[in-house]
N, C-alpha and C positions, 0 to 999 in steps of 0.2 A: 402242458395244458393248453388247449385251443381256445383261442379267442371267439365269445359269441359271433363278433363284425365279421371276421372270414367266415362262419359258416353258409351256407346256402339258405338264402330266406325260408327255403319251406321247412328245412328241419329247426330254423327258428321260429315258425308259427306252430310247427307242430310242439314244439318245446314248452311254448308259452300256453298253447290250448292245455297239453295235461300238466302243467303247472295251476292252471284256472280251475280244473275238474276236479285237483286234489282239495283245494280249499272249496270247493263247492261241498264236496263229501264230507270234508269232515267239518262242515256247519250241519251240512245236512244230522251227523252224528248226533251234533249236541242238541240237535233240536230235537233228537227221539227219546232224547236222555231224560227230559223234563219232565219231572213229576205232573199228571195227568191235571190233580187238583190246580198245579201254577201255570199248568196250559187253560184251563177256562180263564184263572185272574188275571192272565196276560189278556185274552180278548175283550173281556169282562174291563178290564182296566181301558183298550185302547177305544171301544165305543162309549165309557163313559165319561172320555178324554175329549170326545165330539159332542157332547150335550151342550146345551143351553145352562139348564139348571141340574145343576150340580150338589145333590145332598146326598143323603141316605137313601131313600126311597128310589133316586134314581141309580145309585150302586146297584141295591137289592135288584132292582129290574135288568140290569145289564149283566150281572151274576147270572141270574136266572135263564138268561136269554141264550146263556152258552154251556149251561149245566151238559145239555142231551147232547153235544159235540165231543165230549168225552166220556158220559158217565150211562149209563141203561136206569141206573137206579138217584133222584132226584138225592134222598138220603143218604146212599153213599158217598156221593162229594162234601154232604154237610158234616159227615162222620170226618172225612179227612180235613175239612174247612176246620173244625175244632181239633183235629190232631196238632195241626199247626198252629192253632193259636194257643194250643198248651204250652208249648214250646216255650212260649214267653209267661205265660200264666206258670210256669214251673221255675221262673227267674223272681227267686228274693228283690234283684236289686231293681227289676222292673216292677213289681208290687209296688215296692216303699218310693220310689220314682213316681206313679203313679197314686197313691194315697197323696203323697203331698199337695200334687196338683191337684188336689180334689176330682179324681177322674176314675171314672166307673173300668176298674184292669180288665176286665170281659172284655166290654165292648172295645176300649182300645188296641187290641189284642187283635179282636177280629177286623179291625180297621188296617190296622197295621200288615195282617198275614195280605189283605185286598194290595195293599201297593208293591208286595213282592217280596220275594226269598231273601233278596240283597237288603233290602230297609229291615225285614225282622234280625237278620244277623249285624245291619250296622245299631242297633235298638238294643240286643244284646251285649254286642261290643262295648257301645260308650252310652247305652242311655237314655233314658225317655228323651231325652235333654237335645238328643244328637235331631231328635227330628222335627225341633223348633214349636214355634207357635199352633202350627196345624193342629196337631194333637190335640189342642181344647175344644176343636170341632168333632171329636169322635164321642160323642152323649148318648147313641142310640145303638141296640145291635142290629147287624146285618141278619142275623139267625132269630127269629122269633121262635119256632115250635120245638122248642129242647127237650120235653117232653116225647113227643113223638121221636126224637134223635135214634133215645138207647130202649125205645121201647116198639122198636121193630117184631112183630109178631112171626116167632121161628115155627117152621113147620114141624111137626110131631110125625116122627119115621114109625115107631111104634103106638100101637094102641093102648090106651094107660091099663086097660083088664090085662094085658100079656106082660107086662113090668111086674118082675115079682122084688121081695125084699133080697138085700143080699144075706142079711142074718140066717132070714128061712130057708136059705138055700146052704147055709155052710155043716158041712159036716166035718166030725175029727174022727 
């Protein structure tokens, strides 16, 4: 086996260049890998990392501000915003964690999916508990029009006079 020192400097810069290329790419990878909804709360998170004042209202607006960087449809992201907060809304032991604290699970939930995939799985793991004092400041939701969420108006391909029954149509 040859020692890097004797090689020839250029076939040691050229060594180190696609040594540097490979780890470029496969960052590059994992950054395409990232579910779209945790690509807005990453940005969404790092400008609301810059603010002055720092509440709810100013989440919602930094949310918002990065919605149309990945989504066409405003609703769409809110539809996968509350995928992810089921996630823990679907944990018994995060409910009863949460009742104790006297703390609204909704909203916590949705606080929680805003700081990242890694906080709702370490939240999961060990516990409302795991992510300290903070937590008593999630009282409000990020999501106000729930309503509007699941009551997206679907286009009708058929005309309702052309829809017939299936009964009236079966014969034996």
């Amino acid at each position: 086996m040859e020692n890097i020192n004797n090689q020839p400097q250029a076939e040691r810069i050229k060594m180190e260049k696609n040594s540097s290329s490979d780890k470029k790419n496969s960052s590059n990878k994992r950054k395409n890998n990232v579910q779209p909804v945790y690509a807005v709360l990453t940005q969404a998170r790092r400008q609301f990392g810059r603010q002055v004042d720092q509440n709810t209202d100013t989440k919602i607006k930094c949310i918002k501000a990065n919605i149309q960087n990945k989504y066409k449809d405003t609703l769409d992201f809110w539809l996968h915003f509350q995928d992810e907060a089921n996630v823990l809304l679907d944990s018994k032991r995060f409910c009863n964690d949460c009742e104790e604290k006297g703390l609204n699970e909704k909203f916590v939930a949705e606080h929680l999916v805003f700081e990242g995939k890694a906080t709702v799985a370490k939240v999961l793991r060990d516990g409302v508990k795991s992510f300290g004092e903070r937590v008593m400041k999630f009282n409000a939701p990020l999501f106000h029009d729930v309503e509007n969420l699941y009551n997206k108006e679907i286009p009708k391909l058929l005309p309702e006079s052309s829809v017939t029954n299936c009964e009236d149509n079966h014969t034996l």
